[in-house]
C-alpha positions as protocol buffer text, in pm:
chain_id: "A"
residue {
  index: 1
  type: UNK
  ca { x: -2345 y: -2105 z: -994 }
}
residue {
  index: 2
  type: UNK
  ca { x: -2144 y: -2195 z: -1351 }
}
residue {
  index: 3
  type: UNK
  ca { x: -2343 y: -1902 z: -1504 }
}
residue {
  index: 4
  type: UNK
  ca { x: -2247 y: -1700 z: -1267 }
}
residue {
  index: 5
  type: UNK
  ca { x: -1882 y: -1838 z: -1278 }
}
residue {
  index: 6
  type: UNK
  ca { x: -1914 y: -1741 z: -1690 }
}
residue {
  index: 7
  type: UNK
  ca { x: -2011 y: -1402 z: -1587 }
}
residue {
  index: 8
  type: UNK
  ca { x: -1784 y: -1270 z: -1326 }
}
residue {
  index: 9
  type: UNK
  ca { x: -1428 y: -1422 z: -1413 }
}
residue {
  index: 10
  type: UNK
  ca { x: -1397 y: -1274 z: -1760 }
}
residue {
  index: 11
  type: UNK
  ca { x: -1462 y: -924 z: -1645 }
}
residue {
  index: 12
  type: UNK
  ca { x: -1247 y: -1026 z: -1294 }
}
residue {
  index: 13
  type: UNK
  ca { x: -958 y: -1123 z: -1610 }
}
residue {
  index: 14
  type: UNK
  ca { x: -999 y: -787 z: -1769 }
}
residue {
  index: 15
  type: UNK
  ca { x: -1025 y: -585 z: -1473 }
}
residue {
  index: 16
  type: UNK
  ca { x: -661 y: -753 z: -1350 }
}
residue {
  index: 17
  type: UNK
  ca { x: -527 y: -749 z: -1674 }
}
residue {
  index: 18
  type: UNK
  ca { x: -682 y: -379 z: -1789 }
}
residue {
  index: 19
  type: UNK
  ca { x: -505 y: -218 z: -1446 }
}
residue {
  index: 20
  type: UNK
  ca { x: -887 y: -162 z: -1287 }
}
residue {
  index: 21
  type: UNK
  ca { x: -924 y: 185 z: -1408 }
}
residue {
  index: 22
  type: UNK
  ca { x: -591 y: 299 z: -1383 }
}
residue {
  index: 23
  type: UNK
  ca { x: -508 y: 405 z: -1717 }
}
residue {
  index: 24
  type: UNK
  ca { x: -544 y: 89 z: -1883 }
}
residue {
  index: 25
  type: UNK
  ca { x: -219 y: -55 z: -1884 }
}
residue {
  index: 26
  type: UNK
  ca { x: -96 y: -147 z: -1578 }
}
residue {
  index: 27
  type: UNK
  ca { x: -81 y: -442 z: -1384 }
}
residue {
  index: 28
  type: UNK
  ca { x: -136 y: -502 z: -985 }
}
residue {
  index: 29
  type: UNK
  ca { x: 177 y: -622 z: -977 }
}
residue {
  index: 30
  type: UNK
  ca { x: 302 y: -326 z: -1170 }
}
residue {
  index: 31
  type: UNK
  ca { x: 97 y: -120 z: -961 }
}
residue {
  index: 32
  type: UNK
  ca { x: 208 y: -258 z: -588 }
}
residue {
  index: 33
  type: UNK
  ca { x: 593 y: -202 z: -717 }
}
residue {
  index: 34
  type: UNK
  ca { x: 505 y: 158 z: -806 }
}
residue {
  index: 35
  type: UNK
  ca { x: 357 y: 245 z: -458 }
}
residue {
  index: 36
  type: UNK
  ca { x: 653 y: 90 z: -283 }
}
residue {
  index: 37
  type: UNK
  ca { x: 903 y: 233 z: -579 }
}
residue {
  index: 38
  type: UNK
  ca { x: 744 y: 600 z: -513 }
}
residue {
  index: 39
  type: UNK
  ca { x: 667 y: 599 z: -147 }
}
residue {
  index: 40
  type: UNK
  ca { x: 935 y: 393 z: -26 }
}
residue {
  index: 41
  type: UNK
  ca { x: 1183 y: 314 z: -304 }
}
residue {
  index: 42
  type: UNK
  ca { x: 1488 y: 404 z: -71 }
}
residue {
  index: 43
  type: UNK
  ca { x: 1376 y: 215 z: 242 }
}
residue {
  index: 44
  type: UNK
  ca { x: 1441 y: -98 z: 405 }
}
residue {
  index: 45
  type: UNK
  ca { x: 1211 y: -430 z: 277 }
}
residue {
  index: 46
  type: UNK
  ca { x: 1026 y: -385 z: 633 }
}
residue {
  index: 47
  type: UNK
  ca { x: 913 y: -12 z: 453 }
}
residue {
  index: 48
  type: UNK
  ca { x: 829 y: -172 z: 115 }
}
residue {
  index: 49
  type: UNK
  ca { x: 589 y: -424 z: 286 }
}
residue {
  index: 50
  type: UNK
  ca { x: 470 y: -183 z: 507 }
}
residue {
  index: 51
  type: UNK
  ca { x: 316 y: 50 z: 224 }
}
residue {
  index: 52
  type: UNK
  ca { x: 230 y: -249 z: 64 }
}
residue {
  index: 53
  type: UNK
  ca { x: -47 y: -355 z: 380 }
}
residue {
  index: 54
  type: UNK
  ca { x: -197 y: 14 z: 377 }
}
residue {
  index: 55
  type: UNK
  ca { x: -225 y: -86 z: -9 }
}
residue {
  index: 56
  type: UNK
  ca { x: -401 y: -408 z: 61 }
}
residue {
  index: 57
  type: UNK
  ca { x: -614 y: -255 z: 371 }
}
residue {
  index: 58
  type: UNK
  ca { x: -731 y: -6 z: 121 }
}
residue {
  index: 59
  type: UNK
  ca { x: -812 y: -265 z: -132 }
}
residue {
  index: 60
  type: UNK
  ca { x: -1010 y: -456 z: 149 }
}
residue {
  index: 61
  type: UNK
  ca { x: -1192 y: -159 z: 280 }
}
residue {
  index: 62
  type: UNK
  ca { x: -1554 y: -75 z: 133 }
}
residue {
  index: 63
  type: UNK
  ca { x: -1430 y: 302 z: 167 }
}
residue {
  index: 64
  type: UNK
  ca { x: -1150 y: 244 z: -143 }
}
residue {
  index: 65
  type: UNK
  ca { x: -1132 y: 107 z: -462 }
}
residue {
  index: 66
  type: UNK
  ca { x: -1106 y: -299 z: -459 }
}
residue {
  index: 67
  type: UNK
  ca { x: -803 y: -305 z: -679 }
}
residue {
  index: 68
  type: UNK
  ca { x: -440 y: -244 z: -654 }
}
residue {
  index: 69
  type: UNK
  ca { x: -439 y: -54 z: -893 }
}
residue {
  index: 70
  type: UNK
  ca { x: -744 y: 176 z: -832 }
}
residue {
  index: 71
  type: UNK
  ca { x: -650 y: 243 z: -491 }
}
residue {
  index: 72
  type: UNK
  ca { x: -264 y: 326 z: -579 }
}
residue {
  index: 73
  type: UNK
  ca { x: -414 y: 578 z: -843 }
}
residue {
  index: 74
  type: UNK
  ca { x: -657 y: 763 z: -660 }
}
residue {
  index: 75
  type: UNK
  ca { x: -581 y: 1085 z: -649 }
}
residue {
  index: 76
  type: UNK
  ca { x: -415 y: 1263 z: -361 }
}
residue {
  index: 77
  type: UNK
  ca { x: -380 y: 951 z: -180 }
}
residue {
  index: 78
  type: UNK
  ca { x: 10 y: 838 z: -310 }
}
residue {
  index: 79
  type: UNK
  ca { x: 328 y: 1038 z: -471 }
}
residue {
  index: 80
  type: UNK
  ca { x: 246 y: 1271 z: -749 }
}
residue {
  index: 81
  type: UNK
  ca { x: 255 y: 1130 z: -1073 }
}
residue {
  index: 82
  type: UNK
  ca { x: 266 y: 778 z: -922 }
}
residue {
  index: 83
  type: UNK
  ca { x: 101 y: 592 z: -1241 }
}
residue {
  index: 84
  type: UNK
  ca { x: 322 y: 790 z: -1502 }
}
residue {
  index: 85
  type: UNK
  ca { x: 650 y: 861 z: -1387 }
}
residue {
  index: 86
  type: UNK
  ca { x: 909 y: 602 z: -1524 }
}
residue {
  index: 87
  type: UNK
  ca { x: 1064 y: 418 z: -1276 }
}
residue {
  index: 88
  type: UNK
  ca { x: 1467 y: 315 z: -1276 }
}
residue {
  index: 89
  type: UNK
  ca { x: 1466 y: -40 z: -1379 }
}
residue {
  index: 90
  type: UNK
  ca { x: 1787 y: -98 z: -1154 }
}
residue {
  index: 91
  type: UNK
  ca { x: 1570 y: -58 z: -865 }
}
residue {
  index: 92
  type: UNK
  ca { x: 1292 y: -293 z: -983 }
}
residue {
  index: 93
  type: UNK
  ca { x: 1451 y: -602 z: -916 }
}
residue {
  index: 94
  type: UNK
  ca { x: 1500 y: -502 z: -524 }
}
residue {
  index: 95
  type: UNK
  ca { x: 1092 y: -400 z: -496 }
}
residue {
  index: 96
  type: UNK
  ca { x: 976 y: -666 z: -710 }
}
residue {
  index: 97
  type: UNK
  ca { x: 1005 y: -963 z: -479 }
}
residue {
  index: 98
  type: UNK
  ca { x: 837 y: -783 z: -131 }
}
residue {
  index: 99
  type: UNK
  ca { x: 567 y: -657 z: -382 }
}
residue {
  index: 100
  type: UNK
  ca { x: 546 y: -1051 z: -533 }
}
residue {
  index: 101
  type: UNK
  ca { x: 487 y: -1138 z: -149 }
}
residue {
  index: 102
  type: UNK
  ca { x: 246 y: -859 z: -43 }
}
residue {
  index: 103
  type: UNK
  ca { x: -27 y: -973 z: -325 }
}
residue {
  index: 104
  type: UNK
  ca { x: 70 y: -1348 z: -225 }
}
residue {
  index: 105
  type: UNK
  ca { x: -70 y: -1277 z: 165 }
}
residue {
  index: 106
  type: UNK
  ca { x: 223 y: -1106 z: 339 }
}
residue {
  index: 107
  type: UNK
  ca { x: 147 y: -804 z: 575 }
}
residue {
  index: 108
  type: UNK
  ca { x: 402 y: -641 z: 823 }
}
residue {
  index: 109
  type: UNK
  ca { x: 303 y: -802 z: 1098 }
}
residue {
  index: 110
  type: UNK
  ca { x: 298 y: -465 z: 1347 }
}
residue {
  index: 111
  type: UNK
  ca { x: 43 y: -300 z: 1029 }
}
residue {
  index: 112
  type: UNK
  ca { x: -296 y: -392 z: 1189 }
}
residue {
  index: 113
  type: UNK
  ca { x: -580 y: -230 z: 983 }
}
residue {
  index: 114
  type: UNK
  ca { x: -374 y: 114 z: 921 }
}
residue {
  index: 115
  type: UNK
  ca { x: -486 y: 273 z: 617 }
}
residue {
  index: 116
  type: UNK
  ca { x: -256 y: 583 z: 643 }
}
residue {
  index: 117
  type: UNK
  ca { x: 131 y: 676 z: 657 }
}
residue {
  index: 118
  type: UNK
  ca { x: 339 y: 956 z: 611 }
}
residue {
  index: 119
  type: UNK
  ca { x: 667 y: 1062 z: 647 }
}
residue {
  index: 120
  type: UNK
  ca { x: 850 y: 1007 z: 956 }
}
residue {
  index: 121
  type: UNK
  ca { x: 992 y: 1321 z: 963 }
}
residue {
  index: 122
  type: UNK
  ca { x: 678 y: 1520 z: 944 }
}
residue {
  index: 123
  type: UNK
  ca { x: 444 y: 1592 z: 1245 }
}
residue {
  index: 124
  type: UNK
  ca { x: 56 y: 1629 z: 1206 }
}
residue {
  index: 125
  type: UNK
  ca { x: -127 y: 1835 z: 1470 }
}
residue {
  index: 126
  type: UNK
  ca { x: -463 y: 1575 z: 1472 }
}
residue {
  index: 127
  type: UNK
  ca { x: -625 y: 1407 z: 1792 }
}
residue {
  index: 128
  type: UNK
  ca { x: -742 y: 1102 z: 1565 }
}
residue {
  index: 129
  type: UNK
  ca { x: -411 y: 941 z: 1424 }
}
residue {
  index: 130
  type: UNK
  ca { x: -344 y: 594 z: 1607 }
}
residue {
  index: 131
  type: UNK
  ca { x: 46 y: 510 z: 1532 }
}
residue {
  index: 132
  type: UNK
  ca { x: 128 y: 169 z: 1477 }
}
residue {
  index: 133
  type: UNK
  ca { x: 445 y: 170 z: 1324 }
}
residue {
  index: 134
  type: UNK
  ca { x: 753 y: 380 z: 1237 }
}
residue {
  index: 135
  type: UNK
  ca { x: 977 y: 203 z: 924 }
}
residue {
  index: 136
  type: UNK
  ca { x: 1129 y: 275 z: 640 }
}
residue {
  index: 137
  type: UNK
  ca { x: 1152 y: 621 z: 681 }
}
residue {
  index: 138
  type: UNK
  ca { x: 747 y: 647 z: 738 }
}
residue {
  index: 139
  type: UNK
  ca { x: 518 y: 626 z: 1053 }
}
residue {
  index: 140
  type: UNK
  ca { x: 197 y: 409 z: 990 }
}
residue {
  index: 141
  type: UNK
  ca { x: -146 y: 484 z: 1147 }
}
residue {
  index: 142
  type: UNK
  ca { x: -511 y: 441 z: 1155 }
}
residue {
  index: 143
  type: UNK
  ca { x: -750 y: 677 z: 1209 }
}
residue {
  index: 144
  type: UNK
  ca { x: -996 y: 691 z: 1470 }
}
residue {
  index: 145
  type: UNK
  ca { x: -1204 y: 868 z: 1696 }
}
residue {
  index: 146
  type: UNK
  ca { x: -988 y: 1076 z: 1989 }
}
residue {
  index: 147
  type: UNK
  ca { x: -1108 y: 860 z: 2264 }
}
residue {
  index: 148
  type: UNK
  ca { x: -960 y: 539 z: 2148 }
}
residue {
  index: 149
  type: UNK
  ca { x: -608 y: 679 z: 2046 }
}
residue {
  index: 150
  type: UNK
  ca { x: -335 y: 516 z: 2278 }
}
residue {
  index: 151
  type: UNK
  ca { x: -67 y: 629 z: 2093 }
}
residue {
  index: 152
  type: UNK
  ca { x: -76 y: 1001 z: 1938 }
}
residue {
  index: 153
  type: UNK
  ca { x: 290 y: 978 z: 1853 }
}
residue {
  index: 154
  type: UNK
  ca { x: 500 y: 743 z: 1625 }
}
residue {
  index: 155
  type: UNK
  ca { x: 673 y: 512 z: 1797 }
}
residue {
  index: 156
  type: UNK
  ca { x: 1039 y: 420 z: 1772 }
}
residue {
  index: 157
  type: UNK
  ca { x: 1140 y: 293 z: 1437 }
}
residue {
  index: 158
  type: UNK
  ca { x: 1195 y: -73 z: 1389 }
}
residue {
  index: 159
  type: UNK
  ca { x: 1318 y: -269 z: 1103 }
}
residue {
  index: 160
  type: UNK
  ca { x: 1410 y: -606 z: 1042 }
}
residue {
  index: 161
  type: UNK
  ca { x: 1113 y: -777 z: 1111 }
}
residue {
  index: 162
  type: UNK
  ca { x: 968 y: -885 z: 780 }
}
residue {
  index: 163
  type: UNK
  ca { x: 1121 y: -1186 z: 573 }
}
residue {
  index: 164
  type: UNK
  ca { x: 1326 y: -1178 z: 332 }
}
């Protein structure tokens, strides 16, 4: 057990400290305030958390990367230019404490296991999106097969339900 212990935390230390693959230089902290910056920098904290759980169901899902960072720079998956576009460092300090909590444990409590979100405003035409959530100016869902879909549209937005 120590030998393996010797093994795996220096390359877990690099890999945290080396942004998993994401460039190099980024941390998961860095990484979690980007996603919430990008995809919900104007939103209410309830939005920033949100976006933060589909971050963390990612990183706990065998189908994504296992990082913050690798899952927030996949490609396709987040806002273009996600990992290089320079944030404004006025809005840092509002992001940086829901993204603190997020990697500490929190999760918006409505979340469940959804892995997906897009804009509120925008309406897909698929039989296999499971809404769980509508906040921050995004609806949440999971994807599954048509049967077990209960609710095929986003529901009523709600904020104010996260801590602060």
């Amino acid at each position: 057990m120590i030998g393996y212990m010797r093994k795996v935390f220096p390359l877990l230390g690099m890999a945290i400290l080396s942004g998993c693959g994401s460039g190099g230089h980024h941390t998961e902290l860095d990484c979690m305030e980007r996603a919430m910056y990008f995809e919900s920098n104007r939103s209410s904290r309830d939005g920033m958390v949100a976006v933060g759980s589909v971050v963390m169901n990612r990183v706990e899902s065998a189908s994504y990367p296992n990082s913050v960072c690798g899952v927030v720079a996949q490609k396709n998956q987040f806002a273009p230019g996600i990992m290089s576009t320079k944030m404004d460092e006025r809005q840092l300090a509002r992001i940086k404490g829901p993204a603190v909590s997020v990697l500490k444990g929190e999760r918006h409590p409505l979340i469940g296991n959804a892995k997906f979100f897009h804009a509120a405003s925008y309406r897909a035409n698929y039989d296999n999106m499971h809404y769980v959530l509508v906040t921050g100016g995004n609806a949440f869902y999971e994807r599954r097969k048509r049967e077990l879909v209960t609710q095929p549209t986003p529901p009523a937005p709600i904020e104010g339900i996260t801590g602060s």
